[in-house]
C-alpha positions as CSV (number, residue, x, y, z in Angstrom):
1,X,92.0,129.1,83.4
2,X,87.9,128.9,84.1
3,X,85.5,126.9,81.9
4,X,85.6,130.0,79.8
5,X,89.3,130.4,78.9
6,X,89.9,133.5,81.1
7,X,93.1,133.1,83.6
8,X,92.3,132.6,87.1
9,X,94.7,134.2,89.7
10,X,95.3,132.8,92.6
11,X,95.1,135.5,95.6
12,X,98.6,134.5,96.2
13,X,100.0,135.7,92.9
14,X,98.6,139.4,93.0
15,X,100.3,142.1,94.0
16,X,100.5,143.1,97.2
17,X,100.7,147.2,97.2
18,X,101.3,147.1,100.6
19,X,104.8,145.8,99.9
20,X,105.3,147.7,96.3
21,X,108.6,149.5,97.8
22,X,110.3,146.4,99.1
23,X,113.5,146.6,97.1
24,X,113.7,150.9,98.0
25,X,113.0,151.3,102.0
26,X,115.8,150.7,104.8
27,X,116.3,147.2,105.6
28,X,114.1,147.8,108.9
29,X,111.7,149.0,107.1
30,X,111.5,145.6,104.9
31,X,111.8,143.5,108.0
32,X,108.9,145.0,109.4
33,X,106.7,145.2,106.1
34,X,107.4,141.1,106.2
35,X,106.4,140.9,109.5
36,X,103.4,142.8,109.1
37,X,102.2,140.5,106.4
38,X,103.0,137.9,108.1
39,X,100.7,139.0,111.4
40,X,97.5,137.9,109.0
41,X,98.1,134.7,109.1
42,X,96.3,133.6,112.1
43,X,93.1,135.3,111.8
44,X,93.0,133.9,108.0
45,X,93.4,130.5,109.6
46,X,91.0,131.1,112.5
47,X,88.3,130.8,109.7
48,X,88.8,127.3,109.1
49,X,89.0,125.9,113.0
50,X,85.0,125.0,112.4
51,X,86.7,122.6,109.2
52,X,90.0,121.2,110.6
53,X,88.2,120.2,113.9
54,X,85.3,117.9,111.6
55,X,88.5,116.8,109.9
56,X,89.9,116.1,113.0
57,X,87.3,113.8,114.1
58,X,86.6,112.4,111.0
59,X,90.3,111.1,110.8
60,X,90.9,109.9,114.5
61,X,88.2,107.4,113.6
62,X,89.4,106.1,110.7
63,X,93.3,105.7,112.3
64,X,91.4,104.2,115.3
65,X,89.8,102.0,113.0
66,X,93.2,100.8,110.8
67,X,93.2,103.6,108.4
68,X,95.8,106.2,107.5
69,X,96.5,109.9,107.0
70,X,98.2,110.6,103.7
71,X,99.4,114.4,103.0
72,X,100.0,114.9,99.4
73,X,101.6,118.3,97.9
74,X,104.7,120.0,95.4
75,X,107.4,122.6,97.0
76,X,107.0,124.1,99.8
77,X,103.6,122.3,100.6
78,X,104.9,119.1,100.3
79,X,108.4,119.8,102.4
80,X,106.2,121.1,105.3
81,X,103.6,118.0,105.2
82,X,106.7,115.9,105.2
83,X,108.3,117.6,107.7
84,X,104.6,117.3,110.3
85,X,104.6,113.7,109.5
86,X,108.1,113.4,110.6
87,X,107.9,115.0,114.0
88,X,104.8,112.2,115.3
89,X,106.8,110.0,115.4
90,X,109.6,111.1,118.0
91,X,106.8,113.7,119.9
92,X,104.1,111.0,120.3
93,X,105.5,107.5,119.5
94,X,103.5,107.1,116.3
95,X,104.7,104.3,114.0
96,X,105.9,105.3,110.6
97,X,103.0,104.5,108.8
98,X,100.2,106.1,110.0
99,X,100.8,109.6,109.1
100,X,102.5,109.4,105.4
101,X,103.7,111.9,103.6
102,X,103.9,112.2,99.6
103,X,106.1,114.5,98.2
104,X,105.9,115.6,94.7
105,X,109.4,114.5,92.8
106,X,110.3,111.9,95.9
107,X,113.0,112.7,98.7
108,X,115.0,114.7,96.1
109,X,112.5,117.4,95.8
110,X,112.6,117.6,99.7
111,X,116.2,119.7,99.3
112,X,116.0,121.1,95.7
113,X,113.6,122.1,93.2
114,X,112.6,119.2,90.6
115,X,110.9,120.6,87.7
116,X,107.6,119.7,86.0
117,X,107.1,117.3,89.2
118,X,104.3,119.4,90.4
119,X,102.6,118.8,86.9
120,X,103.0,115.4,87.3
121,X,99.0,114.1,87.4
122,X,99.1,110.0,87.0
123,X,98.0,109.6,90.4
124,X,101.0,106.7,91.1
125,X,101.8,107.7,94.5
126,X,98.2,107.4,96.0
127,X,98.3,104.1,94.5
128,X,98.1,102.4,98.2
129,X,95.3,104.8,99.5
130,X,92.4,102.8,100.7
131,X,88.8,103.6,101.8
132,X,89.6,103.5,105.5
133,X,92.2,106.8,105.2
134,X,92.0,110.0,104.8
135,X,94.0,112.2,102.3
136,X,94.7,116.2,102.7
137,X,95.9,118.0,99.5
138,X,98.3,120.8,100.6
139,X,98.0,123.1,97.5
140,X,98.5,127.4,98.5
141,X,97.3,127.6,94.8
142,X,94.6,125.2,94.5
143,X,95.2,123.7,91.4
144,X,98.4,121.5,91.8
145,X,98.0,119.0,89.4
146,X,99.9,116.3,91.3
147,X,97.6,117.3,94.5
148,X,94.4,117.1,92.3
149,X,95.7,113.4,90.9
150,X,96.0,111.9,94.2
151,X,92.4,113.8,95.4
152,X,91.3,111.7,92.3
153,X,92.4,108.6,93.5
154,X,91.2,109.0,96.8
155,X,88.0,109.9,96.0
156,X,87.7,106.7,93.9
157,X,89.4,104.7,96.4
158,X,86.4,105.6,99.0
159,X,88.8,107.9,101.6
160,X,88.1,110.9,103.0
161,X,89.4,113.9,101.2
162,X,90.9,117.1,102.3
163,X,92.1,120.2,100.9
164,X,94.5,123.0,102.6
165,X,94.7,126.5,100.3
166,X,94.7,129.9,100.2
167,X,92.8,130.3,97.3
168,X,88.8,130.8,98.0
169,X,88.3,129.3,94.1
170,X,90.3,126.8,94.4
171,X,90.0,124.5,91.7
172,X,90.9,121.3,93.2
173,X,87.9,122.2,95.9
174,X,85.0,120.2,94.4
175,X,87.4,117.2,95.3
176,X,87.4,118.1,98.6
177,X,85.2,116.8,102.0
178,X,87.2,119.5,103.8
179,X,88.0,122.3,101.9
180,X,90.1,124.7,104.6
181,X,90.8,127.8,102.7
182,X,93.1,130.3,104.9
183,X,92.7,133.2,102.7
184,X,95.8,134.8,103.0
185,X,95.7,137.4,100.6
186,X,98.6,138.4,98.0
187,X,102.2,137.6,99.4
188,X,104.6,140.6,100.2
189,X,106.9,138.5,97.5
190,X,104.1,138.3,94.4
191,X,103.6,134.5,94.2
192,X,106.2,133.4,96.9
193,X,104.0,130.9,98.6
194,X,106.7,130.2,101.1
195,X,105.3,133.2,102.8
196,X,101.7,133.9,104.1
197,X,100.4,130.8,102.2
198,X,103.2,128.4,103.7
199,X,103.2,129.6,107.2
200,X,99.2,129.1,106.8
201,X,99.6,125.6,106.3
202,X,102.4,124.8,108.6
203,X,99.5,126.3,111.3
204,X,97.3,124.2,110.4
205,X,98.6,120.7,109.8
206,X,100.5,121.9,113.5
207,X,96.8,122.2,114.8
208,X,95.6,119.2,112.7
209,X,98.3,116.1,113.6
210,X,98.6,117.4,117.1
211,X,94.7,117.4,118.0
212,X,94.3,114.2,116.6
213,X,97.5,112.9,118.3
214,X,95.6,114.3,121.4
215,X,92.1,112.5,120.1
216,X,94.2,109.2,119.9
217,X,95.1,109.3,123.3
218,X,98.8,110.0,122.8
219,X,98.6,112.5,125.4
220,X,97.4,112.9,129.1
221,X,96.2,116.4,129.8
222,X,98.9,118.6,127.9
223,X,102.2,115.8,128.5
224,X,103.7,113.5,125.7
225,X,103.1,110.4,127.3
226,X,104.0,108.6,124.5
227,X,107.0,110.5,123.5
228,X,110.2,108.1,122.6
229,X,113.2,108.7,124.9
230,X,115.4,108.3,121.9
231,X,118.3,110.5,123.6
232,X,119.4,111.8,127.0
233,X,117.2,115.3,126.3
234,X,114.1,112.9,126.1
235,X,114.7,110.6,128.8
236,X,115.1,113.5,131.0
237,X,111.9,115.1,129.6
238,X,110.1,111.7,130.6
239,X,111.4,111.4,134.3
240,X,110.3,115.3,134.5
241,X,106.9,114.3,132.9
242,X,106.2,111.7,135.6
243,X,106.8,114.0,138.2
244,X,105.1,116.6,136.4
245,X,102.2,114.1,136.3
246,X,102.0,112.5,139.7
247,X,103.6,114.8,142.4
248,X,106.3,111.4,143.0
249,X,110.0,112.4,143.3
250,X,112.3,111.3,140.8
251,X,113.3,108.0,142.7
252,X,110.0,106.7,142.9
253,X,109.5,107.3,139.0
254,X,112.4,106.1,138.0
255,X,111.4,102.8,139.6
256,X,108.2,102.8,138.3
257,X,109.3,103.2,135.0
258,X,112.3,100.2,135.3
259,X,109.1,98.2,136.8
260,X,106.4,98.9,134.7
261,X,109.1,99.2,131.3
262,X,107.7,102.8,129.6
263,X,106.3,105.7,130.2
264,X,102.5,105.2,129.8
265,X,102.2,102.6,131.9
266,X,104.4,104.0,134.8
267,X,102.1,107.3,134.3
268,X,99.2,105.1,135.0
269,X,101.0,102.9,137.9
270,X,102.0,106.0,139.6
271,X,98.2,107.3,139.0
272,X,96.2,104.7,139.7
273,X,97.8,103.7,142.9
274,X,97.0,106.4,144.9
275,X,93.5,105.1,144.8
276,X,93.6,101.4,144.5
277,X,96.2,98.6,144.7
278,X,97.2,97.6,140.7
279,X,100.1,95.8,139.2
280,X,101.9,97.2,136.3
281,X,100.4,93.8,134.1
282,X,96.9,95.5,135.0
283,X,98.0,98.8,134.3
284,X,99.0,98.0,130.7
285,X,95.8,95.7,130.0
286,X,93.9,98.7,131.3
287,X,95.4,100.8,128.5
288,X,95.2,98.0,126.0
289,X,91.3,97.9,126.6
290,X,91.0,101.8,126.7
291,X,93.0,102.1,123.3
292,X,95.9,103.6,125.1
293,X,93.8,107.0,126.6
294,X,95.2,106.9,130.2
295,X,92.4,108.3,131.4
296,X,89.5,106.0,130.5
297,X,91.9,103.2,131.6
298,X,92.6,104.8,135.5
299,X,88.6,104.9,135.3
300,X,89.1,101.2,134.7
301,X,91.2,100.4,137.2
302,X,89.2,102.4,139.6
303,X,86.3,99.4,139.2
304,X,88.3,96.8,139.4
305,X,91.0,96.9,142.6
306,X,93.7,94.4,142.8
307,X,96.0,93.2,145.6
308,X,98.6,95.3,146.7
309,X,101.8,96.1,144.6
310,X,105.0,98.1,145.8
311,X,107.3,99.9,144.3
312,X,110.8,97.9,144.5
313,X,113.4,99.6,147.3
């Protein structure tokens, strides 16, 4: 409801008369009417790229600084800011408690529906929420109580706030920094969020984490170069990376990576070699001092040659 008493609905929850006949046309037919819906996403979230890259900025400096990204939402929101946060850490090597995500009703809610959690508005699991982070409401409606509790908290707290929606009058906007509303319009299911409204989020928290994994230096040019090789997929993916990287065949980066002990560094061994003589100590003191960008640390070794090193036979 508004200050005056009148019911406010959500974009999300009106219906859509494009899909009015979903239960009567042939099964192709309904495919396609989905799919058709569904085509409106990205230009919906094209309108908040101007938002999400400020945020973007915004929160690589306070990680680089010690702070955190916290995403906070109910249902499907939540599942899918759990489910961004989970990915970093295999993808790009990011420890467990950088990117956090808070799901309304705990890990139970992550597989079945808890009731009233949504509703639930004390604010208890932003209760570790500093100054130095950031926090991103993930609300299609815009007026998830749970979301709007832990907006509270970070506002009081001194962090930057965030809202993701698909509704223009959001309520929860005023408690925003970033308010990124992908209006998606009515959903071909009236009120199924999981739709156009979920598929607008997973978009953008995809375009979010992985620009600021890329602002954090996990990344050299478009390669995961600090992917974890938790399986024999991945440590295939990381010899094919160096050689991606370097031009070296796959004996000479696998011995730079048994010399130099991970992937990064090897990268920059391999690299920086061509130019100057460095030893794989220098090479991961280069990309201590650069805050692991591999870049700004070959531009460091570049100033400062050392004796020669060889790869072992």
């Amino acid at each position: 409801m508004n200050h005056s008493g009148i019911r406010v609905v959500s974009p999300t929850e009106q219906v859509n008369a494009r899909t009015a006949e979903l239960d009567a046309v042939p099964t192709l037919e309904l495919v396609r009417l989905l799919h058709e819906e569904d085509r409106t996403v990205p230009d919906a979230v094209a309108v908040v790229l101007p938002r999400l890259a400020a945020l973007v900025d915004d929160a690589a400096a306070r990680v680089a600084g010690g702070g955190r990204v916290h995403y906070f939402g109910a249902g499907t929101s939540g599942r899918l800011g759990v489910l961004d946060a989970a990915e970093l850490l295999p993808t790009f090597g990011l420890p467990d408690d950088v990117v956090i995500a808070h799901q309304a009703g705990g890990a139970t809610a992550l597989v079945r529906a808890v009731e009233n959690a949504e509703d639930n508005d004390d604010g208890a699991d932003a209760t570790e929420v500093t100054g130095a982070d950031v926090v991103i409401g993930l609300a299609a409606s815009g007026r998830t109580p749970y979301v709007g509790a832990a907006l509270t908290a970070a506002r009081a707290a001194g962090a930057a706030t965030a809202l993701i929606t698909s509704n223009p009058n959001a309520p929860l906007g005023e408690l925003a920094d970033y308010l990124l509303v992908a209006d998606t319009g009515p959903e071909a299911i009236t009120g199924s969020t999981r739709l156009k409204a979920g598929t607008a989020q997973k978009l953008i928290l995809n375009t979010f984490s992985t620009a600021l994994m890329v602002r954090l230096g996990h990344t050299y040019g478009n390669l995961m170069v600090d992917m974890r090789a938790t399986n024999a997929k991945l440590r295939g993916r990381s010899m094919e990376l160096l050689v991606q990287a370097t031009g070296a065949d796959d004996a000479e980066c696998a011995a730079a990576i048994d010399l130099c002990g991970d992937l990064k560094t090897a990268l920059v061994y391999l690299l920086a070699r061509r130019r100057t003589a460095v030893t794989p100590d220098e090479c991961r003191a280069a990309l201590a001092m650069s805050g692991g960008r591999v870049r700004q640390a070959l531009a460091t070794l570049d100033a400062d040659p050392a004796p020669p090193a060889d790869l072992p036979a």
